[in-house]
C-alpha positions in Angstrom: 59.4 118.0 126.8 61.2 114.8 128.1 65.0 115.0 129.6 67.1 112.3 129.8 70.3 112.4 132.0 73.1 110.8 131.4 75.6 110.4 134.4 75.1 110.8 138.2 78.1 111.8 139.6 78.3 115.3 141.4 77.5 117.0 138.3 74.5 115.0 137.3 73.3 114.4 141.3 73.8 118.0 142.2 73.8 120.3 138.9 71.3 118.8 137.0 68.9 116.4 138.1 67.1 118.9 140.7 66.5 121.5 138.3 65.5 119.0 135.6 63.3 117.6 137.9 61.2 121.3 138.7 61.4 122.0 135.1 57.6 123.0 134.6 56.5 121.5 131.5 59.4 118.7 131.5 59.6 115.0 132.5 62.6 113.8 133.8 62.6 110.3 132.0 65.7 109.2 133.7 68.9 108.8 134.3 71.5 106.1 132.8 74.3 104.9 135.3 75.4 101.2 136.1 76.6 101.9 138.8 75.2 100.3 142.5 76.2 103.1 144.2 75.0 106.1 141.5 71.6 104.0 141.1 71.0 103.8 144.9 71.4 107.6 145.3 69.4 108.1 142.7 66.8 106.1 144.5 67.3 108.0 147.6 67.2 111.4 146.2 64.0 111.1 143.3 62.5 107.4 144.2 60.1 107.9 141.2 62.8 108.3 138.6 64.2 105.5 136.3 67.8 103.8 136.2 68.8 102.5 132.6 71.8 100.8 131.0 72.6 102.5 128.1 72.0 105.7 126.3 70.0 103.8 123.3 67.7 102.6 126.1 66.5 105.8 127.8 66.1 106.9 123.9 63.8 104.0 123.4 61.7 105.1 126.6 61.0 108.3 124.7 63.4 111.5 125.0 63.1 115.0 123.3 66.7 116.0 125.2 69.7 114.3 126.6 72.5 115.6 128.8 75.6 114.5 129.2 77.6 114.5 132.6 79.9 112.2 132.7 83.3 112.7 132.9 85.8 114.5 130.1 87.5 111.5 129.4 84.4 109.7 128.6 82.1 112.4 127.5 82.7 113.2 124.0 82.3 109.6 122.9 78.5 109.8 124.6 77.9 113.3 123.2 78.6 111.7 119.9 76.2 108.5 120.5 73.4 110.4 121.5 74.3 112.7 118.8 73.4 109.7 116.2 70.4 109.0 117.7 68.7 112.1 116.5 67.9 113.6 120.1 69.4 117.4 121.1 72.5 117.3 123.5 73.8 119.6 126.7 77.2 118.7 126.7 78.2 119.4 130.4 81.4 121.6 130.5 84.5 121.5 129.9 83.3 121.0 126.3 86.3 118.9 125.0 89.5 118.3 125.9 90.9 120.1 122.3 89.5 122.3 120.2 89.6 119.5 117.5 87.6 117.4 119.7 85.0 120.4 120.1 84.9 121.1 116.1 84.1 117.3 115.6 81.0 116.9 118.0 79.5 120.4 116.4 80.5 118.7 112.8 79.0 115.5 114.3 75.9 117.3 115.6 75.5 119.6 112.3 75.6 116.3 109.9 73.1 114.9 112.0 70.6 118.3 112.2 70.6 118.4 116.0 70.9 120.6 118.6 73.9 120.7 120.6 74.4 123.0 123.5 76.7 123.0 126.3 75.9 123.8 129.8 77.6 127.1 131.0 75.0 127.6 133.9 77.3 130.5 135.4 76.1 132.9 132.7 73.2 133.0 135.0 75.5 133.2 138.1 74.0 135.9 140.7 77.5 138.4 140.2 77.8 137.7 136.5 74.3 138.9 135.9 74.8 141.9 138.4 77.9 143.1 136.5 76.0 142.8 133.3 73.5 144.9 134.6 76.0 147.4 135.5 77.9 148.0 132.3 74.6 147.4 129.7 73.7 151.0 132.5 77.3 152.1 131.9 77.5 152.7 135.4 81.0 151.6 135.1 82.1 153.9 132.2 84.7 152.5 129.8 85.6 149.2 131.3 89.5 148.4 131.3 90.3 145.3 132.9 87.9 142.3 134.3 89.5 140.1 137.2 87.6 136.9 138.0 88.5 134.2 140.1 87.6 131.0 141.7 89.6 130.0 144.4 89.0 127.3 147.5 91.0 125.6 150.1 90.0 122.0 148.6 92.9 119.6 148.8 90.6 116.4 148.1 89.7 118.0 144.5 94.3 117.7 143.8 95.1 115.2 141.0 90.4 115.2 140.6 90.9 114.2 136.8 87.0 114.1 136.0 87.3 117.8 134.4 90.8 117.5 132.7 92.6 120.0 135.5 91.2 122.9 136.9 92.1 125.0 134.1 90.2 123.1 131.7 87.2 122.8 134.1 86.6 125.8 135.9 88.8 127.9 133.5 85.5 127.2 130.8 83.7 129.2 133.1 85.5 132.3 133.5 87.0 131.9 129.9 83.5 131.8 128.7 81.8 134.6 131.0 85.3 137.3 129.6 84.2 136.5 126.0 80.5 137.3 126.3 81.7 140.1 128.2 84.2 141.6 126.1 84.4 139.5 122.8 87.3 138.2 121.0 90.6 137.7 122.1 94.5 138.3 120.5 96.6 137.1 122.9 96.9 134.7 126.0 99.4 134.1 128.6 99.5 131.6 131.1 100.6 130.3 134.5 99.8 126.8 136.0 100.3 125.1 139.0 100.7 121.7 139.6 101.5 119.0 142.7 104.4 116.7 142.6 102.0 113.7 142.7 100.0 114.8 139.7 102.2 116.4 137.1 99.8 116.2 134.4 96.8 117.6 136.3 96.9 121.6 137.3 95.3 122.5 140.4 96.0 126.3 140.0 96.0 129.0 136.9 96.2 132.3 136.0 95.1 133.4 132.4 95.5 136.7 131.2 93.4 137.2 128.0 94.0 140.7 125.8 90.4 141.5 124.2 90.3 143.0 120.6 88.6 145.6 122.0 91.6 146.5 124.3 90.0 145.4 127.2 92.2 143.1 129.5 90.8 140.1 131.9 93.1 138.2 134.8 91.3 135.0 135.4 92.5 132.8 138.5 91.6 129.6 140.2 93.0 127.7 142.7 92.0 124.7 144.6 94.6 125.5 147.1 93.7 128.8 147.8 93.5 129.3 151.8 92.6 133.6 151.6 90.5 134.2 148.3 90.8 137.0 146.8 87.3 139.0 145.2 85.1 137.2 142.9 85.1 140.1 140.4 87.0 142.9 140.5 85.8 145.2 137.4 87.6 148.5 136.9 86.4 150.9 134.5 86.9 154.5 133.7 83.3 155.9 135.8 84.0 152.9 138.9 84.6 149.5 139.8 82.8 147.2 140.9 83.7 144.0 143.4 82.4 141.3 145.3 83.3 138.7 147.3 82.5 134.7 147.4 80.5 132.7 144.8 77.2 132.6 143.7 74.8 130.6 146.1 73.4 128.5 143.8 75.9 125.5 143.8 75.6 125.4 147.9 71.6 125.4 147.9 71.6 122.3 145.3 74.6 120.8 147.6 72.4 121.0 150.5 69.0 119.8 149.2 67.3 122.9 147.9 66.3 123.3 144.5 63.8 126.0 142.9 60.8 124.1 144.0 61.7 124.6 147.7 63.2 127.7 147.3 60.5 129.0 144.9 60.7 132.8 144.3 63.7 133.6 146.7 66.1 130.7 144.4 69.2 132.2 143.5 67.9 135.3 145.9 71.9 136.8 147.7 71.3 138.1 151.1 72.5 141.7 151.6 75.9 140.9 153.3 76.8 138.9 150.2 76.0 142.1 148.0 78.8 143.7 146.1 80.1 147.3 146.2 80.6 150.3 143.8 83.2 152.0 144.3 85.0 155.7 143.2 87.1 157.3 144.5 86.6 158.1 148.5 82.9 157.0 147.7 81.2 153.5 148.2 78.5 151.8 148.0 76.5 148.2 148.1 75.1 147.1 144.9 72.0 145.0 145.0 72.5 141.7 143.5 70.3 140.3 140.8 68.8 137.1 141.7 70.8 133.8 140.2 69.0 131.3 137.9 70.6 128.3 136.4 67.5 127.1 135.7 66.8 129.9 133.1 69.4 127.4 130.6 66.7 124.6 130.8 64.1 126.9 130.1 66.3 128.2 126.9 66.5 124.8 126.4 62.9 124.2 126.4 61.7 126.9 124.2 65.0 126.1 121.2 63.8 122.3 121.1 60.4 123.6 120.8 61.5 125.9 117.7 60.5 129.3 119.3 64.6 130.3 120.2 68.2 129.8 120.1 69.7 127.9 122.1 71.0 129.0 125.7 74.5 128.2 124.8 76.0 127.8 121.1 77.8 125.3 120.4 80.6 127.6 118.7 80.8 129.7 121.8 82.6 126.4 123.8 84.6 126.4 120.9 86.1 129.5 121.0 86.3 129.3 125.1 88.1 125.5 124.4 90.4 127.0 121.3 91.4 130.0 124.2 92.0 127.1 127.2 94.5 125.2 124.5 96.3 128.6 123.9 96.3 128.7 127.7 97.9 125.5 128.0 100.0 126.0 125.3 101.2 129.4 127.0 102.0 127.8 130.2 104.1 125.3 128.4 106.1 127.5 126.4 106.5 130.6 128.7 105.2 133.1 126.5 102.5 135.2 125.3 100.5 133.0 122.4 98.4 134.7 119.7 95.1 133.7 118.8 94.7 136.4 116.0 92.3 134.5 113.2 94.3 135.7 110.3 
């Protein structure tokens, strides 16, 4: 399989090209960037690798896969190009910046009979894939409400416009992990924050999403966060569960490893990073499953090859970007909005 990237920013540099590149039975063709500075990093960082102009170029080079890390503004109009050249698309995340937008690449994608996926890597975060493990055992009984967050003390990422606000960017995240969780949702309501220099760009939100099912999730982020509250807290009617911090994953690739270096301990938490079980007066550490984004490209692999689906469906970012405009449209209106499909 040949993988073309599309974008070398930090999501292409860090997210993507390293585990493209130790993707056994894949060749990274490339990457496409014009910029100086993008092309020399890529030099630095995989001197073998390719620099072209344009996506119709890296597609003439040969490319069973393209994906797309650019920035939202830009990004739907490249999803779309590569779209009409026949090849399958990642869509990095957020998916669009509308729902409309969204229903238009999958029409786009659909017309043209190719595969169009989006990159939701934190289904294969080290916590998600622990809680999972939890409640498929029903350790935690009956669960009653989910509360994720992502919060940091980064002031440099204010007014950062590349992901549409932090709601829209890391919101897809925890929007996306609560609906595979618990399903579909009724209502939203929504709180954002926002700095006096950048009044169109949040930098802080709380969603609270009422399931079908009953079940209720509190999602936060914050990129002005100086004590973080726990990743997860997941209360049910046998437990909960809880841990702190993020998922390793994003700090190894950061820092230079990838799964080639790390090879059977990537994505492995050390035991102080565990999280607990908890009920009542009793307590105790729950062994985290190891993390692997890199399972997505190997999804990837096996759907272009015909032997799968796809590691993320193209409808699922729809219904997480239909819920992050009800979020938005929430916030705006100070009130609960319903997202009942009549």
């Amino acid at each position: 399989m040949r993988i073309g990237l599309v974008g070398y920013g930090h999501g292409g540099r860090f997210f993507h090209a390293p585990l493209i590149a130790t993707l056994p039975g894949a060749t990274f063709v490339g990457v496409v960037t014009r910029s100086p500075e993008r092309r020399q990093q890529l030099a630095n960082d995989h001197p073998s690798l390719k620099a072209f102009d344009s996506i119709g170029q890296i597609v003439e080079a040969g490319v069973d896969a393209l994906v797309i890390s650019t920035t939202l503004k830009g990004r739907p109009a490249l999803v779309l190009e590569a779209i009409e050249h026949g090849v399958a698309v990642v869509s990095d995340k957020p998916f669009a910046a509308n729902a409309e937008q969204a229903q238009a690449l999958i029409t786009a994608a659909e017309r043209q009979g190719v595969l169009l996926s989006v990159y939701q890597n934190r289904r294969w975060d080290s916590d998600y894939l622990t809680l999972r493990k939890l409640m498929d055992a029903g350790a935690l009984g009956t669960v009653t409400r989910f509360e994720s967050r992502v919060e940091r003390y980064s002031p440099q990422a204010v007014g950062n416009a590349s992901g549409g606000g932090w709601l829209r960017d890391l919101g897809s995240h925890l929007v996306d992990q609560a609906l595979q969780l618990f399903g579909p949702v009724d209502r939203v309501f929504a709180q954002l924050q926002f700095s006096p220099q950048y009044p169109a760009l949040d930098h802080g939100f709380f969603v609270s999403l009422t399931h079908a099912n009953g079940v209720i999730s509190h999602l936060w982020g914050n990129a002005l966060q100086n004590s973080q509250a726990p990743r997860f807290r997941v209360s049910g009617t046998l437990g909960c569960y809880t841990i702190e911090g993020l998922d390793g994953q994003e700090d190894a690739l950061i820092a230079g490893k990838s799964p080639k270096t790390e090879g059977e301990h990537w994505g492995a938490e050390e035991h102080r990073r565990w999280g607990w079980f908890e009920q009542g007066p009793e307590r105790e550490r729950v062994p985290s499953e190891k993390g692997c984004w890199t399972q997505f490209y190997r999804q990837l692999q096996r759907a272009v090859q015909g032997q799968g689906p796809l590691p993320v469906d193209a409808y699922d970012a729809l219904e997480t970007t239909r819920i992050l405009d009800a979020a938005r449209l929430s916030a705006e209106r100070q009130q609960v909005v319903s997202t009942k499909i009549e």
